[in-house]
VOVOGU-925766 format. One record per residue: residue in three letters; x, y, z of N, C-alpha, C in turn. Coordinates in steps of 0.2 Angstrom, whole numbers, padded with zeros to 4 digits, always signed. Layout:
<recs>
ALAXYZXYZXYZ/...
</recs>
This chain:
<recs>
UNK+0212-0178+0304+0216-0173+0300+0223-0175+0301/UNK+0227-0176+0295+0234-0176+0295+0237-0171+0297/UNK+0243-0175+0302+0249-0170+0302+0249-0164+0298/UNK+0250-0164+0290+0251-0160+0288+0247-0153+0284/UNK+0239-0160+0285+0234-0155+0284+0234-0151+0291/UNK+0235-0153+0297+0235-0150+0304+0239-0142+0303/UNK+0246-0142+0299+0250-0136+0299+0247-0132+0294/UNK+0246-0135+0289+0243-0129+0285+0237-0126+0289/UNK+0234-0129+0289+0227-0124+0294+0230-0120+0300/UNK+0236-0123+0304+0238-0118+0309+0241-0111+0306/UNK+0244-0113+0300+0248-0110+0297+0243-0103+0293/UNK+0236-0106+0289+0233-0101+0288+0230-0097+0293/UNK+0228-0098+0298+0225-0096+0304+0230-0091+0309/UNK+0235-0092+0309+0241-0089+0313+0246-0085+0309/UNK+0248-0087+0304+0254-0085+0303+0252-0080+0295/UNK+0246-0081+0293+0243-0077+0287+0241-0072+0291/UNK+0236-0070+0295+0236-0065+0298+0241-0058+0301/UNK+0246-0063+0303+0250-0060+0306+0255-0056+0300/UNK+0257-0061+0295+0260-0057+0290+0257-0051+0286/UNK+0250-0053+0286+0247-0048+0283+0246-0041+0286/UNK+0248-0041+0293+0246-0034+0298+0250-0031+0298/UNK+0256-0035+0297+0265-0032+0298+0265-0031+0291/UNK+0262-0033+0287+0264-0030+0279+0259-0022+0278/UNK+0253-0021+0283+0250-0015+0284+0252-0012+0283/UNK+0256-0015+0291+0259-0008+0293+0264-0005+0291/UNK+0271-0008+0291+0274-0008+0287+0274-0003+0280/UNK+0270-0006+0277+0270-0002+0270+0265+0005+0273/UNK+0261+0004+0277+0258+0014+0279+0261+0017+0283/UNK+0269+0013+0287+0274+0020+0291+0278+0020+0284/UNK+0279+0017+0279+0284+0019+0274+0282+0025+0272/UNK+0277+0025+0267+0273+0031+0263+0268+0035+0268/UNK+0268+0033+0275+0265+0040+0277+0270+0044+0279/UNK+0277+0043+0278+0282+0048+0276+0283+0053+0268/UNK+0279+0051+0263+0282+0052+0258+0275+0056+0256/UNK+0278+0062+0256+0271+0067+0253+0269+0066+0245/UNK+0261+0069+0245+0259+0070+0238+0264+0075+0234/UNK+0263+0076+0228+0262+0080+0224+0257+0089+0225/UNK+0250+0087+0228+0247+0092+0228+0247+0092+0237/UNK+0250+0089+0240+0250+0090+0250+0246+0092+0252/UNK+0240+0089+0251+0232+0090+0252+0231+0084+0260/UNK+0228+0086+0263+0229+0083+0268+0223+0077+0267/UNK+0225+0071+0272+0217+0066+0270+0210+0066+0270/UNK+0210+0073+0273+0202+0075+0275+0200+0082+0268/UNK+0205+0086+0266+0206+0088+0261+0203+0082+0254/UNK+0206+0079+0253+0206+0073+0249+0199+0071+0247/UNK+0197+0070+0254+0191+0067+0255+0187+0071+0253/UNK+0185+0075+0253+0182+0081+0254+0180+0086+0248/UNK+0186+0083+0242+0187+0086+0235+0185+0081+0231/UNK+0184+0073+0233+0182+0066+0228+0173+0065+0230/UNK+0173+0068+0237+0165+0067+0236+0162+0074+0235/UNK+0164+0079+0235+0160+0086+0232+0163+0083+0222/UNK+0167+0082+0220+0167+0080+0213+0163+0074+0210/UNK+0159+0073+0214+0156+0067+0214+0148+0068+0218/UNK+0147+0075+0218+0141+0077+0220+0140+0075+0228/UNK+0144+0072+0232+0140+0069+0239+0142+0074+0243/UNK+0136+0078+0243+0139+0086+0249+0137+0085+0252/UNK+0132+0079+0255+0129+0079+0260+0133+0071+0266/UNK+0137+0069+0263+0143+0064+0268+0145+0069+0271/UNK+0145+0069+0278+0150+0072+0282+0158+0067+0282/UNK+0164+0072+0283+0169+0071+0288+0172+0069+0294/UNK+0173+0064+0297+0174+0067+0307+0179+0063+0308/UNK+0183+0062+0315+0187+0059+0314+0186+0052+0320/UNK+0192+0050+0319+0191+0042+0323+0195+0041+0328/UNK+0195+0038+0333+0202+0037+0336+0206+0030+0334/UNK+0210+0027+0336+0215+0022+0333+0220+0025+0328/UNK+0223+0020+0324+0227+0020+0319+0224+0014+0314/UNK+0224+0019+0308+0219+0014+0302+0214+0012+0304/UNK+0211+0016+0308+0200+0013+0310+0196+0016+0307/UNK+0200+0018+0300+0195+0022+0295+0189+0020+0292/UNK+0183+0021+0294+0177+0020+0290+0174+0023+0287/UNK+0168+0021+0284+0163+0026+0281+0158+0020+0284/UNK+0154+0025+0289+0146+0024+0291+0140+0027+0288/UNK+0137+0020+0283+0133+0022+0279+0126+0024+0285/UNK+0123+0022+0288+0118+0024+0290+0117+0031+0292/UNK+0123+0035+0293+0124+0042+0295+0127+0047+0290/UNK+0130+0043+0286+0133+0047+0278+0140+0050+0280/UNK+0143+0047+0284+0149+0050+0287+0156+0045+0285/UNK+0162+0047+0284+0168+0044+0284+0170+0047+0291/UNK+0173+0042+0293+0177+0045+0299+0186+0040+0297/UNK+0190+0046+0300+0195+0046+0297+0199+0046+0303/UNK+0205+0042+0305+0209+0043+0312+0214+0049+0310/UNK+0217+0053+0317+0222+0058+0315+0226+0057+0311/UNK+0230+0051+0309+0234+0052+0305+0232+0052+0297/UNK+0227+0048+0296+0223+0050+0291+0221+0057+0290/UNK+0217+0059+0296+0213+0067+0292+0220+0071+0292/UNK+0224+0070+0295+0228+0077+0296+0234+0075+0292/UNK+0235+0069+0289+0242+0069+0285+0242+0069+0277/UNK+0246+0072+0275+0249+0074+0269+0252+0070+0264/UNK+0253+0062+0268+0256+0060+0264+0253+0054+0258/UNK+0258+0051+0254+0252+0046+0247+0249+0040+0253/UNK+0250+0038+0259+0248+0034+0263+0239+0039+0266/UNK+0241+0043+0269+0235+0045+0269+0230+0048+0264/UNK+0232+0049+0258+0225+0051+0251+0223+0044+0249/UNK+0228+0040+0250+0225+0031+0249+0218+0030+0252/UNK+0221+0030+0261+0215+0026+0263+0210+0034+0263/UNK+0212+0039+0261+0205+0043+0262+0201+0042+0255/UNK+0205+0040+0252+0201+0040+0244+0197+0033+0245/UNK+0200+0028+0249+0198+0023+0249+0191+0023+0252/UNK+0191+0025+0259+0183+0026+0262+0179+0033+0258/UNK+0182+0035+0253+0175+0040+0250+0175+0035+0244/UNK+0178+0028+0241+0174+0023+0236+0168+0021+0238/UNK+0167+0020+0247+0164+0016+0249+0159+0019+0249/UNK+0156+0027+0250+0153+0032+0248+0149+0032+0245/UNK+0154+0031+0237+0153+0030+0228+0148+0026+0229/UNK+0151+0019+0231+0148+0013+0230+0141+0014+0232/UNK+0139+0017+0238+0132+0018+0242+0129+0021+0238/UNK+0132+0027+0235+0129+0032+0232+0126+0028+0225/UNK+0128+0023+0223+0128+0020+0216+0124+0012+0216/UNK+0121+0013+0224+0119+0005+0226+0123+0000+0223/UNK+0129+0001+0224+0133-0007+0222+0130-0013+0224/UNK+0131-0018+0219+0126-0026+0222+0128-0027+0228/UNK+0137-0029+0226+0139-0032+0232+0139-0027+0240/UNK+0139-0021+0240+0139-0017+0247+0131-0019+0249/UNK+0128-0020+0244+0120-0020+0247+0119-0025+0251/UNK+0122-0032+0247+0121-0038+0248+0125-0039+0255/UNK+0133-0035+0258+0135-0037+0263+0131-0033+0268/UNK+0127-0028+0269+0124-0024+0272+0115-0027+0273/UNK+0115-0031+0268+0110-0035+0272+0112-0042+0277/UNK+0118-0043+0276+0121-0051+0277+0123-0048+0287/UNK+0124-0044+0288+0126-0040+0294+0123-0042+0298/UNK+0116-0042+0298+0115-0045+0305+0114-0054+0308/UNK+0113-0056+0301+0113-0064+0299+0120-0065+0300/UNK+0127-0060+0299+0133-0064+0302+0134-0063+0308/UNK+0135-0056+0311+0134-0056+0317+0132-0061+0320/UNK+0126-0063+0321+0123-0069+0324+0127-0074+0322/UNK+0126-0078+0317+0132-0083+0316+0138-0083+0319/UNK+0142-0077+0318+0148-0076+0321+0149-0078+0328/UNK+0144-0075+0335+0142-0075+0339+0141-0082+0344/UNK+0136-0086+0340+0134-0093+0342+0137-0096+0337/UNK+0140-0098+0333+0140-0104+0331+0146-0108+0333/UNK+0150-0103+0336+0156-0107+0337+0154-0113+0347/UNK+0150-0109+0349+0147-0111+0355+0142-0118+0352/UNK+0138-0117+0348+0133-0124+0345+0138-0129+0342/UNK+0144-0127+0339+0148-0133+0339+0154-0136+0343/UNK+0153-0133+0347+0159-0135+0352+0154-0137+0359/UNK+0147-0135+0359+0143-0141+0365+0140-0145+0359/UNK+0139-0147+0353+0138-0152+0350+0143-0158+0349/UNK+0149-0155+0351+0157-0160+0352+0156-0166+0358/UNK+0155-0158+0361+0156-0161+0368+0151-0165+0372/UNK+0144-0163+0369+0136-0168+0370+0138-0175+0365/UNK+0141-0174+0359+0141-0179+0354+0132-0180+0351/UNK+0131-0173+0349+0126-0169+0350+0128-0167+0340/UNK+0129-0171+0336+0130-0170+0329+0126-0166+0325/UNK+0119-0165+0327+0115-0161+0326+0115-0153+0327/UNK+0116-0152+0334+0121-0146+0335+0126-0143+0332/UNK+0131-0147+0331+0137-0144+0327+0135-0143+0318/UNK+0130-0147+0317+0128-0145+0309+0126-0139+0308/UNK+0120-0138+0315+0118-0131+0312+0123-0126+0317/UNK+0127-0125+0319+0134-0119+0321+0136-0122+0314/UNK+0137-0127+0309+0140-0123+0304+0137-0121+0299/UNK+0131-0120+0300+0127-0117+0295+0127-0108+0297/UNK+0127-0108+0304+0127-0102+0305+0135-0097+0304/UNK+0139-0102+0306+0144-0100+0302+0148-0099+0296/UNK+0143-0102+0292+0144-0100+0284+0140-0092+0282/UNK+0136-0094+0288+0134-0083+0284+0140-0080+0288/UNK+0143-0081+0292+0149-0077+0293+0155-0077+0287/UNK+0156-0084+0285+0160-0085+0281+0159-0080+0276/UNK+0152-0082+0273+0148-0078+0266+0150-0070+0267/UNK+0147-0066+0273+0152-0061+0274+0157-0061+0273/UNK+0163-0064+0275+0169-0062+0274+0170-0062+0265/UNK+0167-0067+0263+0169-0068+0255+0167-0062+0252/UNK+0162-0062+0253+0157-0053+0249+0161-0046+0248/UNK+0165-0046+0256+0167-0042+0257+0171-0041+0252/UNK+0175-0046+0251+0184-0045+0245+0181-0042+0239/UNK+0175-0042+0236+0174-0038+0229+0172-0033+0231/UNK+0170-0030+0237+0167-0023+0240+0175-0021+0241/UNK+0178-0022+0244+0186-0018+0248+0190-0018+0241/UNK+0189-0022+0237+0193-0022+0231+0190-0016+0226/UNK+0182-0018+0224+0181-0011+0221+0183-0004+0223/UNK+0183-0005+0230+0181+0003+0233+0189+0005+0231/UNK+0193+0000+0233+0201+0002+0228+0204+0004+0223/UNK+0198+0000+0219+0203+0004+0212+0196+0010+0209/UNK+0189+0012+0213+0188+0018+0213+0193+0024+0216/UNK+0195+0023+0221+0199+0027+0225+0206+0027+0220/UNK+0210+0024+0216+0213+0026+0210+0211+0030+0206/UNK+0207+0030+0205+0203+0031+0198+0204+0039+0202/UNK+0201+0039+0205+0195+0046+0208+0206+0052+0210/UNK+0210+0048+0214+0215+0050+0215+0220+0055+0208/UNK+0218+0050+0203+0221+0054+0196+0216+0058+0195/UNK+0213+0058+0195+0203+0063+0190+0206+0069+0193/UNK+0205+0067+0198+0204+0074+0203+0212+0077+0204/UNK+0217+0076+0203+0223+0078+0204+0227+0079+0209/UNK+0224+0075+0213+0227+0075+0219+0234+0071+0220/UNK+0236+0064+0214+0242+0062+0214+0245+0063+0204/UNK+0249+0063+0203+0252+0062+0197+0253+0057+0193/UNK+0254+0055+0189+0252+0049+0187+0260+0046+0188/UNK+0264+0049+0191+0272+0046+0193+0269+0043+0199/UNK+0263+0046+0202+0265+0043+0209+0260+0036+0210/UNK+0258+0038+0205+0251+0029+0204+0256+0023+0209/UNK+0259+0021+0207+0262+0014+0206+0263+0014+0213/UNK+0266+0020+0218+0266+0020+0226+0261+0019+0229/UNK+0255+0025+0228+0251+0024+0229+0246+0017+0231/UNK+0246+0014+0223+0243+0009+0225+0246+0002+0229/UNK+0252+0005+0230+0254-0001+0236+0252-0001+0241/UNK+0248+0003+0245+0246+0006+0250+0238+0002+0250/UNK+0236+0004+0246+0230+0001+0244+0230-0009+0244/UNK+0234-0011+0241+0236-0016+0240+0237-0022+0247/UNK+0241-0016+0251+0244-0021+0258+0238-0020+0261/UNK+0232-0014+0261+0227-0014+0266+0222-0020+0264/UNK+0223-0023+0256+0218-0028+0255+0221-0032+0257/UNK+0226-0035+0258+0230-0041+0261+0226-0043+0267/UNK+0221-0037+0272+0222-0041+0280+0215-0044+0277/UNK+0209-0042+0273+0203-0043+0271+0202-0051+0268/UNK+0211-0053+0264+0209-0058+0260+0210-0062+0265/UNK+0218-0060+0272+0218-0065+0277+0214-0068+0280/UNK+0208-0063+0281+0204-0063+0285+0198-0069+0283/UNK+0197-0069+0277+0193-0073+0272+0198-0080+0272/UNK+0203-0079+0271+0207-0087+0273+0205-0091+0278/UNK+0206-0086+0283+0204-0088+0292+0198-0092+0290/UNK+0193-0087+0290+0186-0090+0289+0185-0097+0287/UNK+0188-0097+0280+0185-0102+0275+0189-0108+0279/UNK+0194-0107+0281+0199-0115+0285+0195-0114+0291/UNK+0191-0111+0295+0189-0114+0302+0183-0118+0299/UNK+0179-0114+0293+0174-0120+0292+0175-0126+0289/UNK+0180-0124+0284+0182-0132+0282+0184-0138+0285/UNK+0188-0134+0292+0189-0141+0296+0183-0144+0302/UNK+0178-0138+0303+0173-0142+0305+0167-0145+0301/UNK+0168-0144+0295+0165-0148+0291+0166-0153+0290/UNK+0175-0156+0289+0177-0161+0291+0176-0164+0295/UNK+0174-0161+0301+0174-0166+0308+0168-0169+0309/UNK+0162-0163+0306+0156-0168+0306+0155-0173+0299/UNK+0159-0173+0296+0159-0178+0289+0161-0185+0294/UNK+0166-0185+0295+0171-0190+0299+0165-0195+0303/UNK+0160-0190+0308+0158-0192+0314+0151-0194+0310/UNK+0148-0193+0303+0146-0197+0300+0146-0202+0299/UNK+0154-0205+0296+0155-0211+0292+0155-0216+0299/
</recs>
């Protein structure tokens, strides 16, 4: 690997990540200052897109951290962290509309949600060993090893990819559903979905990350073929 191929991959690996987390955050202490229009709190929110949308059987609960919002499909729950369930502002109805897309999507068997939700346990494990199969196939000079760590870490990669059309859908339902329902104005859209926007930002990093580690160990086992 060149120099310069060298930077670039540190550069996606390091320095995307990090801007993307400061771009988070950043953009959700901005607007979790800046209330709605209707000051419906995030669990409010939640609460009015999936009863409008028939899912009275998802519970609510809440989470701890900052931004550990999810929706756990095997229990039909969103769980939202304090500052989400309890805030008022276009930061909080974002990511609460955002985890009742994901919801939607269940509710609607989306391809792609089904498809990362089968891939789940296949990347788990990948994730897990492959990086250990390729780095004692290095070190034995054990080629064979390191082929199959990256075959296992292509289904982690294939997760991360799958993911960006699932976290992107579930975004522009959670638009959608924010205007229908009236919980923002159609002045406040354009705020809003900036919030939505920077939390896609860490998903696509994260997918950059991925696709550069494989890369370059695919290159390494190319090399130690020729």
């Amino acid at each position: 690997m060149s120099l310069g191929s060298y930077l670039i991959y540190i550069a996606i690996l390091m320095i995307v990540p990090i801007w993307a987390q400061s771009r988070v955050k950043s953009t959700y202490k901005k607007y979790s200052k800046k209330p709605t229009s209707s000051a419906m709190t995030g669990a409010e929110v939640a609460r009015k897109i999936l009863d409008d949308n028939g899912l009275y059987d998802v519970q609510i609960g809440r989470t701890k951290g900052t931004l550990t919002d999810h929706y756990d499909p095997r229990n039909k729950v969103i769980k939202l962290s304090d500052g989400i369930y309890d805030g008022r502002s276009m930061a909080s109805s974002a990511v609460a509309a955002h985890e009742v897309g994901h919801a939607i999507q269940d509710q609607q068997e989306y391809a792609f949600l089904k498809f990362r939700s089968a891939l789940v346990p296949v990347a788990n494990f990948g994730s897990n060993i492959s990086l250990f199969l390729i780095l004692g196939g290095m070190i034995l000079g054990a080629m064979n090893l390191v082929l199959f760590g990256i075959i296992f870490m292509s289904a982690a990669v294939l997760f991360q990819l799958v993911t960006l059309p699932v976290e992107f859908d579930a975004s522009n339902r959670a638009m959608g559903q924010l205007v229908s329902s009236g919980v923002i104005r159609n002045n406040e859209e354009r705020e809003t979905k900036k919030v939505l926007n920077a939390a896609a930002l860490t998903y696509v990093a994260a997918a950059l990350v991925a696709v550069a580690e494989l890369v370059r160990f695919i290159l390494i086992y190319l090399a130690s073929r020729e």
